[in-house]
N, C-alpha and C positions, 0 to 999 in steps of 0.2 A: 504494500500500500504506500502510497504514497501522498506528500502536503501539500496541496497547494497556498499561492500566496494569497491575500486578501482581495487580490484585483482578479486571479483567476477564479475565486470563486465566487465575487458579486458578477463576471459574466456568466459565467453556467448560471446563475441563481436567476439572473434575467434574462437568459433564454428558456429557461424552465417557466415561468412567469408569466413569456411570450405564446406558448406552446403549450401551455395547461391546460389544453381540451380534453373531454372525458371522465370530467367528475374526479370524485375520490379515486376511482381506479384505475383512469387514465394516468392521474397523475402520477399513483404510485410507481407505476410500468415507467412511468417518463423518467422521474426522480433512480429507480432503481437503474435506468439503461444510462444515464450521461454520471451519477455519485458512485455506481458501482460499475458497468460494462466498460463505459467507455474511458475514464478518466481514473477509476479504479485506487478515489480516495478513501472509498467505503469497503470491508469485506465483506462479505454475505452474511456472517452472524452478526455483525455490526447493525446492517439495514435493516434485520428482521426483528433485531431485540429493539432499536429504534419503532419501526410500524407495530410492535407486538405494544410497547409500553404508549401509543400515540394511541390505539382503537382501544384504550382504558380511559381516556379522556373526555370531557367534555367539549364540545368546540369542534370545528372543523381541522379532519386527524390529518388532511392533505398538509395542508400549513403547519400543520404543527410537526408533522414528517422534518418540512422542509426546515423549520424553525431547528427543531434538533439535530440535523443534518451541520446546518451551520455549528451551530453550537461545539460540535464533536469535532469542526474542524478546525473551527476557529476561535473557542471560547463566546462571550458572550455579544462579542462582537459580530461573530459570524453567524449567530443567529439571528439578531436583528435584521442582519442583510438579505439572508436567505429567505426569512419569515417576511420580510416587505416585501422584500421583490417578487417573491410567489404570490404576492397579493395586485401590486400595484397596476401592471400592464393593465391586469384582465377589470381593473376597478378605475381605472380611464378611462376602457372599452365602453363598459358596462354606462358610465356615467353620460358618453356623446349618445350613444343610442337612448339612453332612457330619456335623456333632454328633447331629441328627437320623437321621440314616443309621446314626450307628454305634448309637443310642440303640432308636430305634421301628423299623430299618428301612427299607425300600420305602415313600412315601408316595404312594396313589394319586392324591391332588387336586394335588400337584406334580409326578407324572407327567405327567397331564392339561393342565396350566398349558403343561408346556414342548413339548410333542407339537407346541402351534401353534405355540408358538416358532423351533423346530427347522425346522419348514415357513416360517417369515418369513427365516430365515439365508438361505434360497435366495435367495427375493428382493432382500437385501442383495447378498448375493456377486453375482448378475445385474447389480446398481445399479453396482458394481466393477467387472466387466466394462465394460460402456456406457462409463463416466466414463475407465478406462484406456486402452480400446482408443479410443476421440477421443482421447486425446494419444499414445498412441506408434507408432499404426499406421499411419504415414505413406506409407510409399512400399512398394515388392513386398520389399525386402529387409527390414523392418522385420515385414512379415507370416509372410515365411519363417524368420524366426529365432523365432517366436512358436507359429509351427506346430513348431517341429522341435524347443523347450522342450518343449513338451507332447507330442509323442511319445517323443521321449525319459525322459521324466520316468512317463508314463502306459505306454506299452507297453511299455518295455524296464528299467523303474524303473532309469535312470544315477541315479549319486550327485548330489545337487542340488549340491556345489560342481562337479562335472565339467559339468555344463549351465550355470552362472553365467562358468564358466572360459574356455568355449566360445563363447557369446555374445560374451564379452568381449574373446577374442583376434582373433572378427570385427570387431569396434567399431573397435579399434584398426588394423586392417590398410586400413579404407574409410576412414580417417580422416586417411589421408595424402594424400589426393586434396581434403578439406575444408580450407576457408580458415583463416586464424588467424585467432583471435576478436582482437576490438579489447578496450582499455578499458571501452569503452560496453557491448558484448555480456558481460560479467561481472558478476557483483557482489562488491562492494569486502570484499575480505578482512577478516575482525576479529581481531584480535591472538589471539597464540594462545603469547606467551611464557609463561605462569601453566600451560599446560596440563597439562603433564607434572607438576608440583607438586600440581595439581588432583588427574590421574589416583591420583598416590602416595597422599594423601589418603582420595579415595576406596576405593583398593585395601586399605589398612587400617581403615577403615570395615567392609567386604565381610567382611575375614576375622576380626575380633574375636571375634563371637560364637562363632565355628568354637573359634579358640584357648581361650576363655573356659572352650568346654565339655571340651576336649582336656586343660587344666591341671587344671579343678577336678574332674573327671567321671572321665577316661582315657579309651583312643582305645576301651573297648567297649561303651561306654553308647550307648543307642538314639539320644541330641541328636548327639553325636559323628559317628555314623555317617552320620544322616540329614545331616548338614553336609558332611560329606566327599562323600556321593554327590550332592546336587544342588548344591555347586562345580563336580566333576569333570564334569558335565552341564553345566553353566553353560558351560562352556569347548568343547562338541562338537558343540553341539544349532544344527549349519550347518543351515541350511534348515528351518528351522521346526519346531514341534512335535513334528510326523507322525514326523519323522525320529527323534527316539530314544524314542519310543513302545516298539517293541522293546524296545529298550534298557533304559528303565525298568523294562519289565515283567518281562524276566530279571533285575536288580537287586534289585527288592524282592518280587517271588513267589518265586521261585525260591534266589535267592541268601540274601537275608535273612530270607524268611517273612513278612515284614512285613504281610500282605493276602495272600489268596486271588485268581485268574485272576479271577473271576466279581463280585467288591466291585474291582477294576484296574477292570474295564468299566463299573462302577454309575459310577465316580470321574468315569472319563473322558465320559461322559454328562451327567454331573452339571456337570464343565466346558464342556464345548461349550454348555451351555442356559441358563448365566447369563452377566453381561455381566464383561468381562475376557478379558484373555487365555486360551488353552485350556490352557497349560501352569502354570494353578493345577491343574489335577493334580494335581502337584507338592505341593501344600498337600494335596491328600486322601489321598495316600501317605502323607505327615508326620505328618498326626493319625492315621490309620488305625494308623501306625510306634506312635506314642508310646499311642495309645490300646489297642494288645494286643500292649505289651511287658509283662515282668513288673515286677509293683508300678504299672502304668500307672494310667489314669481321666485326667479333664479335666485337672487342671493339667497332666500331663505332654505326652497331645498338645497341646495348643495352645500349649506351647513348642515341640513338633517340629512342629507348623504351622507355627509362626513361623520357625523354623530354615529351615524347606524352601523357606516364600517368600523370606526374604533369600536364601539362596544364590542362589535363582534371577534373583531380579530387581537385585542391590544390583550385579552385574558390571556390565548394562548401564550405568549412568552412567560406570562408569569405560571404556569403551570409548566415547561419546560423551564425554566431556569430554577425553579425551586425543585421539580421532581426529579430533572435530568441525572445528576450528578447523583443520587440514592440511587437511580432506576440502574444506574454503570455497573453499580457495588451488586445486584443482584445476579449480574453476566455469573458471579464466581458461585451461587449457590443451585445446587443440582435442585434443590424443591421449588427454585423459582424458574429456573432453566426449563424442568417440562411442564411448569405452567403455561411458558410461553410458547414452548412449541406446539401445546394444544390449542391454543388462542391465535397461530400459525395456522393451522391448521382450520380452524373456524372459518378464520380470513376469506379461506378461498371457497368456503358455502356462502358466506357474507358477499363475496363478489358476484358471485352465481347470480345469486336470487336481483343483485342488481343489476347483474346482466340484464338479465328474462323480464323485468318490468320495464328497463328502457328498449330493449326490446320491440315489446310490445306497441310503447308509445311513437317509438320513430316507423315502423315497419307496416305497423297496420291502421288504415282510419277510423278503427270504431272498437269498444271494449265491451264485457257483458259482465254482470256479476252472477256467479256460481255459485247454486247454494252449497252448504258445505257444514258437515255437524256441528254440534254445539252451537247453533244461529249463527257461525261464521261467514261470510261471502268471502270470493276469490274472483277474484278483476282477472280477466281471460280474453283475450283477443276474436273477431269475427274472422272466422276463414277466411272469405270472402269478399276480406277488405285489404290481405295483405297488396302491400307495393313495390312488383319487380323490379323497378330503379332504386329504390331504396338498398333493397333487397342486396342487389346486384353491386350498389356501391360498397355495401359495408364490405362482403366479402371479398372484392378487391382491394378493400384497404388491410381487412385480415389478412388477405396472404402477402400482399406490397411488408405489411409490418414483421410476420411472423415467417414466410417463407424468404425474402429476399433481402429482408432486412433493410429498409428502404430508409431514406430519409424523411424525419419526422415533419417536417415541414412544405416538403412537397407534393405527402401525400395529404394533409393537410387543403394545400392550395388547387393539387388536382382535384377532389372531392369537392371543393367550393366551386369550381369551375364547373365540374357535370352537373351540381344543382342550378346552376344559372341555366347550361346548356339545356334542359329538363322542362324551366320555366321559360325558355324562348322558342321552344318547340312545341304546339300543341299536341302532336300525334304520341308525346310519350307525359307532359304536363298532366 
């Protein structure tokens, strides 16, 4: 393995940044092919005890991958860098389009752009599968904890901490029959007395702006508000995203009025098809908040943009810098070792099941719900809607990523291109 310098890793950190299509599992694929394939500053037990102790957190675990990526290469410095700039590009992107959205509306040549987009995230998420299931699928117990995340998670929708909980207390129980790791099977803890100092730090960082707006504003101005709900997010949103998706949506339609059910969807669309995490949402809530509250327009949302991404992303540092350096000192204990590689193992049913519902969404025009015992339903695609361009994109982005090994960037810009090509041809439109 080898270091790089501070400048060679805020460029990877902003091409990572750039290139963050695909959700959580896009990115990890991405973060795993340039921190570990290519540049080879990560070893593979390094990236997984990283992603294993990040899908234990609250907060979006992409960013916080990347947050602890830095961190491990570069102290607290290199997390900051890595953890922005995984955030920044795709929360520029996010911020012209949403102004666009709320300005002109629907635009259909960025419709068009992201349609092949959306059909290359499959291909990513497939490339994430492939590259997971080689490191954690080793043996039949390894496969059964994998299958039983993803039924779990997909047919019976358990709470994603109840399925991380459960993995976990397998890990631990087959782990008493594994050897103790030596020395040499570790890697060498790094100081971690500064941390909690660090965390303090960062935690008043996090909430300033909150305070700022609460003192000068009071707690019922829109900045206020929109601070207070994507903290109290920042603090619940276990398992990614998807999971307080709900959540949100009662929050700011319903509760607050902030946005309409139907501009929630444009938003969340709108996130899924640029690069960054998917819980810049969050940001289009914000603007959306500030931009049709009374007395609003630009300046106001793009403070409550801005409000709604710090809340959301400024926790993650402080949950890496304060757990990082303990989570290091676990690498040397065998009972915490096959915790994780059960929780390894989970990962790639957790992938799955995300696979199969975006899937769904990009592939096919119309869903059903399934009844299903205990009064559960199961969201299920129509036959009869699936879409052969779609179709036909992703899997050429799969094999472009997985068989040829292609560049990430130009499969990327070819895929954007067939969706234009698609939308200016009626006979396949």
């Amino acid at each position: 393995m080898t270091t790089p310098s501070l400048g060679e890793l805020t460029a990877a950190s902003f091409r990572i940044g750039c290139l963050g299509f695909g959700g959580p599992a896009g990115q990890i694929a991405l973060m795993h092919r340039i921190f570990v394939d290519e540049k080879k500053w990560l070893g593979e037990e390094e990236y997984l005890h990283a992603l294993n102790y990040c899908m234990l957190l609250p907060g979006p675990e992409a960013q916080q991958l990347a947050t602890y990526a830095g961190w491990r290469l570069h102290g607290v410095a290199g997390g900051i860098i890595a953890g922005t700039l995984f955030v920044l590009p795709g929360a520029g992107i996010v911020f012209g389009l949403t102004w666009l959205y709320a300005t002109l509306g629907t635009t259909p040549v960025v419709s068009a752009l992201f349609y092949g987009i959306k059909a290359a995230v499959i291909g990513f998420i497939l490339e994430a599968l492939w590259k997971v299931g080689k490191r954690a699928l080793k043996t039949g117990a390894d496969l059964a904890i994998a299958a039983l995340a993803f039924l779990g998670l997909f047919l019976f929708a358990l709470p994603f901490p109840l399925v991380i909980a459960a993995a976990a207390a397998f890990g631990l129980a087959r782990s008493f029959a594994a050897p103790a790791l030596t020395p040499s099977q570790a890697a060498a803890s790094p100081k971690a007395g500064s941390a909690l100092a660090t965390a303090a730090a960062s935690t008043a960082l996090w909430l300033a702006p909150l305070a700022a707006a609460f003192t000068l504003l009071g707690p019922d101005h829109v900045l206020t508000r929109v601070g207070l709900l994507f903290s109290k997010l920042a603090l619940v949103t276990f398992g990614g995203a998807y999971t307080v998706l709900a959540y949100l949506q009662q929050q700011a339609v319903e509760a607050e009025g902030w946005l309409t059910a139907p501009q929630m969807i444009d938003g969340l669309g709108l996130a899924e098809t640029t690069p960054g995490p998917l819980v810049l949402v969050n940001q289009f809530v914000g603007f959306m908040a500030g931009w049709q509250a009374e007395g609003g327009g630009l300046m106001l949302a793009a403070l409550a943009a801005a409000m709604a991404s710090w809340c959301t992303f400024a926790p993650s540092f402080v949950w890496i810098f304060a757990g990082a350096p303990f989570s290091e000192r676990l690498r040397q204990n065998r009972f915490a070792a096959g915790i994780l590689r059960s929780i390894t193992a989970a990962v790639f049913g957790i992938i799955s099941k995300i696979a199969l519902v975006f899937s769904f969404a990009v592939l096919f025009g119309a869903t059903f719900q399934a009844a299903m015992p205990f009064g559960q339903s199961l969201t299920l695609p129509v036959a009869g809607t699936l879409d052969p361009v779609a179709l036909l994109i992703a899997a050429a982005a799969a094999v472009a990523l997985i068989r040829l090994k292609a560049n990430i960037l130009l499969v990327v810009l070819a895929c954007a291109a067939a969706g234009l090509v698609r939308s200016a041809v009626p006979a396949i439109a």
